[in-house]
N, C-alpha and C positions, 0 to 999 in steps of 0.2 A: 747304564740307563735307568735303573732303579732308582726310582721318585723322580725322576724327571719328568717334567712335562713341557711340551713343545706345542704351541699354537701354530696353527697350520690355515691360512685364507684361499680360497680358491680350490682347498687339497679334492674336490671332486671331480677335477680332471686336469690332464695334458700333465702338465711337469708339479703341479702339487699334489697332483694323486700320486705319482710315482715315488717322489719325497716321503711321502705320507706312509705308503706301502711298505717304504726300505725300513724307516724308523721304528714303526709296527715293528717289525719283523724282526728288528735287531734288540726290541724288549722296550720300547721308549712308551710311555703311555702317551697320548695325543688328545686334543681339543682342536676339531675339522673346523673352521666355517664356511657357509657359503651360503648364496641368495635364497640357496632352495634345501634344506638339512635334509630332507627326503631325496635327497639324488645320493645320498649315501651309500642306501640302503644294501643295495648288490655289496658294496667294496666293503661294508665294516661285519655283512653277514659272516658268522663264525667266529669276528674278535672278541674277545673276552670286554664285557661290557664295564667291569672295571677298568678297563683300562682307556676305553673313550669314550668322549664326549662329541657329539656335532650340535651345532650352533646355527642360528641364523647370522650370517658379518655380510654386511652391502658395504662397500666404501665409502658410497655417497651419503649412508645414513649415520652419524655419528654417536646416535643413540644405541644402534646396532651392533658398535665397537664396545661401550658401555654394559651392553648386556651379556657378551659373549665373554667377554672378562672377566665380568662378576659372578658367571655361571660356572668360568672355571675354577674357578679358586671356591668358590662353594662346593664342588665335583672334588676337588684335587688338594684342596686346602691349601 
């Protein structure tokens, strides 16, 4: 998992929080999105902040996808 980065939509609940959690955990660095980046908060408390990033991604918003992209690769290169 070293240097990888894995984009993760919805990961702040139900079955992409748990994805999110495993990969965390197995050393993978992570880029969250979701409607609300502050619903985070609890789950990414204590990750090493190099290693994630949370984002605002709506589906519906396409601009949204644009920025959440752009932000990782600027975080993660």
């Amino acid at each position: 998992p070293d240097g990888r980065v894995i984009m993760i939509s919805g990961a702040n609940r139900g079955i992409g929080r748990a994805v999110a959690v495993t990969l965390y955990d197995a050393g993978y660095s992570l880029s969250l999105g979701a409607r609300d980046p502050a619903s985070f908060a609890d789950m990414i408390s204590g990750w090493a902040p190099d290693r994630v990033l949370t984002g605002r991604y709506d589906a519906e918003n396409k601009e949204s996808h644009r920025q959440w992209v752009a932000d990782t690769v600027a975080k993660f290169d």
